[in-house]
N, C-alpha and C positions, 0 to 999 in steps of 0.2 A: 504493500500500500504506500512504503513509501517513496517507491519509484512513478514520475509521471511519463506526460509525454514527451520530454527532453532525454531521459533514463532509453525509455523504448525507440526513440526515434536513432539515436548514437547507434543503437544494439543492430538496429536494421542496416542502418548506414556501415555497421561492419560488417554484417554479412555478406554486404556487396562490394566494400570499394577494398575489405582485405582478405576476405576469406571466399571474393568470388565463386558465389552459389549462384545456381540457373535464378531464374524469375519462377516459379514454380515453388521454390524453396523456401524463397526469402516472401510469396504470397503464405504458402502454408503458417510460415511463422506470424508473420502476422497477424493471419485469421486466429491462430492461436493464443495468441497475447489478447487480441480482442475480446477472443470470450471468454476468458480467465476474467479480465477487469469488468464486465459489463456482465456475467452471467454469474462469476463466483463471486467479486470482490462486488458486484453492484456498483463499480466506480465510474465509469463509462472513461476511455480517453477523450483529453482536447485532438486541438488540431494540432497534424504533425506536418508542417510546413516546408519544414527542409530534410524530407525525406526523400531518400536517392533509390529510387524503383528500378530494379535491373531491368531491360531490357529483352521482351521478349523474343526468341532466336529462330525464322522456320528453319526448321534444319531439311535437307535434302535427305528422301529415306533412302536408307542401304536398299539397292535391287542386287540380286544373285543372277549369273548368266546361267542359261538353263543346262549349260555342262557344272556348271561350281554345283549347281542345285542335285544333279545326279550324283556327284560325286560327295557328296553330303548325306543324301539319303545311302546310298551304299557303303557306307560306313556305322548306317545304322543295322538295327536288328529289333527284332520283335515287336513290342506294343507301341514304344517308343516313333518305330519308323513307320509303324501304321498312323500313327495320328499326326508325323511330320507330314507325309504323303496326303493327307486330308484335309489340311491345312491348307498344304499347296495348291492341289487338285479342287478344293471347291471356294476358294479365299475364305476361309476362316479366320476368324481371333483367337488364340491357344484357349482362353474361357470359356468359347462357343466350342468349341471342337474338344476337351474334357467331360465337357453336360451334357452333350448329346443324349438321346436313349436311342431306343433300341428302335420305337417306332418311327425317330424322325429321321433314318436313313431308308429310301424307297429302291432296294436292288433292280425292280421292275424297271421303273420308270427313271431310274439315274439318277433321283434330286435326294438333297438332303435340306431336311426342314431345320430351318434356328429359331428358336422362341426365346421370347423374353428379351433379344440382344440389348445394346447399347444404346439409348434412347425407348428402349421396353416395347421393341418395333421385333415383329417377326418375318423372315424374309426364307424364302427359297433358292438355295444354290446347286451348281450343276454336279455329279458325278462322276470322274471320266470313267473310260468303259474298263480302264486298267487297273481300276481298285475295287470292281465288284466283287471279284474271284476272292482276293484277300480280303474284303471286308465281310465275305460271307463266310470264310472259314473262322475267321475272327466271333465273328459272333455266334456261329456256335459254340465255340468254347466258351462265350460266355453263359449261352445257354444252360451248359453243362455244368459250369459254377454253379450256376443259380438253382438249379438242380439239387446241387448238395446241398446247399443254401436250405432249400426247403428243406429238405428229408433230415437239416440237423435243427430244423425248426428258428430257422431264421428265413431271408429271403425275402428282406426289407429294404424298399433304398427310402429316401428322404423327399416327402412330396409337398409343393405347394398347400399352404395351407387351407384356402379353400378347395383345391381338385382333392385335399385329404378328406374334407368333410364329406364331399360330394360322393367322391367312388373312395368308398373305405378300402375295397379290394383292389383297389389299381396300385397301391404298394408293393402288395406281391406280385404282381404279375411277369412276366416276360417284358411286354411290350414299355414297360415305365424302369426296366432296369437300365444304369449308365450302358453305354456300348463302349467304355473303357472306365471298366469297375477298379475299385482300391482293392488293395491286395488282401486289406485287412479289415475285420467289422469294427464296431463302432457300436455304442449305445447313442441313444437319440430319444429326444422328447421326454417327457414328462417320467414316462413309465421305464424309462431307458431302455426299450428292445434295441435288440442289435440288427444295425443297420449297414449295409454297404454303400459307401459314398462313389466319387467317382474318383478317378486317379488324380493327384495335383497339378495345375500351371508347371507349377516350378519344378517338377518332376520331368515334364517336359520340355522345359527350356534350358536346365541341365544336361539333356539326354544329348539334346542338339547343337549345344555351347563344344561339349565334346566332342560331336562329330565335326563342328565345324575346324576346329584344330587338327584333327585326324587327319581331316582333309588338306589342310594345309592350305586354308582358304585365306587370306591376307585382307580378308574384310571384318569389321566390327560390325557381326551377321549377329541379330538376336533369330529367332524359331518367328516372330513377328515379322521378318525380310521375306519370308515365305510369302505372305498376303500381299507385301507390295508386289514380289517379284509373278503374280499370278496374275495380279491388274495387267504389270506393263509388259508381260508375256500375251495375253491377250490382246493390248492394244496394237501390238507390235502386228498379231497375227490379220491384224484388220476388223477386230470384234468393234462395235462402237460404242462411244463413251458413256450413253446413257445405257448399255445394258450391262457396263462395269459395273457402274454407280451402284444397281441393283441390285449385283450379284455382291457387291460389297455389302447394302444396307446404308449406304451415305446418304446424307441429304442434299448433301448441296455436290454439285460436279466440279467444284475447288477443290475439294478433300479427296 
C-alpha cells in the first residue's frame, strides 16, 4: 500500500528499457498490479504518465519447406507423429488436435470436425487421403483401450458440463473418447471416478522440438510452424485465400 503510481510506473519502465520483455509481458504485469491494487488492496492507481509501453512486434511466422517438414515427421514415431501429421495435414492448433474425439474425425468423408476452437467458433477441416489408413488403425487401439477401460470399470473421459447433464451416457461411450487419450486415469469431478483425459500440448510440442533437432533443421520451428507451413503450402498450390481462412477458422484474411 505503500507503493503508488510513481513505485509501479519505475517497475514497468524497467521491465522494458532494462530487462527488455516483449509487450505481452510487460501488458501481463501490468494487468496484474492492476488488480492487486483495485481488487485486493481497493486502492485503485492514478495516472501513470510516463510510462514507457514496449512496442508491439509482428513477427514473420516460421514456414517449414515441405522436405524440412518430411524430414521432421520421419524422425518421429508413434502417437507423437500421428498428431504432428494432423496438425499438418488439416491446419490445426496443437489444442485443437489433442481434444479431438473420436467422432469428430469423419474417415468417410475426409473432414475432421473442431469445436469449441478459438473465438468458441467450430469449423470443418480437410483430411488428406494419406492419414486415413493410420488414423484408422490409430483409433482402434484406442478403441481397444477403452475396452479395458470398461471391463476394469472405468471408461470415462471428461464432458462439457451441460452435454454431461444432457446425455449422462455419452461419457462412456466410444464416440466422446479423446482420439489421443492420456496414458494414464485420472479422478475427476465431484465423486472423483476415474477418468481419461486427453494427451498434453506440451507432450507434443516436446515430441517435435526433438524431432526438429534430429532433423537438423536450423529453424526456430515450434509443432505450431506446422499450421503456418499448411496455409502457405496450400496457397503456394493455388488453393485460395478465403478457403484458407476457413480451413484455419480466422476471421479476418490478415491473420
Amino acid at each position: 500500500k505503500d507503493m503508488g503510481p510513481a513505485e509501479v510506473e519505475s517497475y514497468l519502465n524497467y521491465l522494458a528499457v532494462e530487462r527488455h520483455v516483449s509487450a505481452s509481458t510487460q501488458t501481463q504485469a501490468l494487468n496484474a498490479i492492476v488488480f492487486l491494487y483495485e481488487s485486493v488492496l481497493e486502492s485503485p492507481l492514478g495516472r501513470m504518465s510516463g510510462l514507457k509501453r514496449v512496442q508491439h512486434r509482428d513477427r514473420i511466422p516460421v514456414v517449414l519447406t515441405k522436405g524440412e517438414v518430411r524430414s521432421i515427421l520421419a524422425a518421429m514415431e508413434g502417437t507423437n507423429r500421428t498428431i504432428a501429421e494432423l496438425i499438418y495435414g488439416a491446419g490445426l492448433r496443437v489444442s485443437e488436435c489433442v481434444t479431438l474425439r473420436i467422432k469428430d474425425i469423419d474417415l468417410t468423408s475426409k473432414t475432421v470436425s473442431i469445436r469449441n476452437s478459438k473465438g468458441s467458433k467450430d469449423r470443418t477441416s480437410v483430411l488428406p487421403e494419406q492419414l486415413v489408413s493410420p488414423l484408422r488403425q490409430h483409433m482402434l487401439r484406442v478403441a481397444e483401450l477403452h475396452r479395458d477401460d470398461l471391463a476394469r470399470g472405468a471408461g470415462l473421459v471428461p464432458m462439457p458440463d451441460a452435454l454431461a447433464r444432457k446425455y449422462p451416457a455419452a461419457s462412456s461411450s466410444l464416440a466422446w473418447q479423446y482420439v489421443f487419450p492420456s496414458a494414464v486415469l485420472r479422478p475427476w469431478g465431484e465423486n472423483g471416478r476415474q477418468v481419461r483425459w486427453h494427451t498434453s500440448a506440451a507432450t507434443a510440442q516436446r515430441a517435435f522440438k526433438q524431432a526438429v533437432a534430429k532433423a537438423s533443421i536450423q529453424k526456430h520451428a515450434s509443432v505450431h510452424c506446422l499450421r503456418h507451413s499448411f496455409a502457405t503450402h496450400l496457397l503456394a498450390a493455388g488453393t485460395d485465400i478465403r478457403t484458407i481462412q476457413l480451413l484455419l477458422g480466422h476471421r479476418s484474411l490478415q491473420t
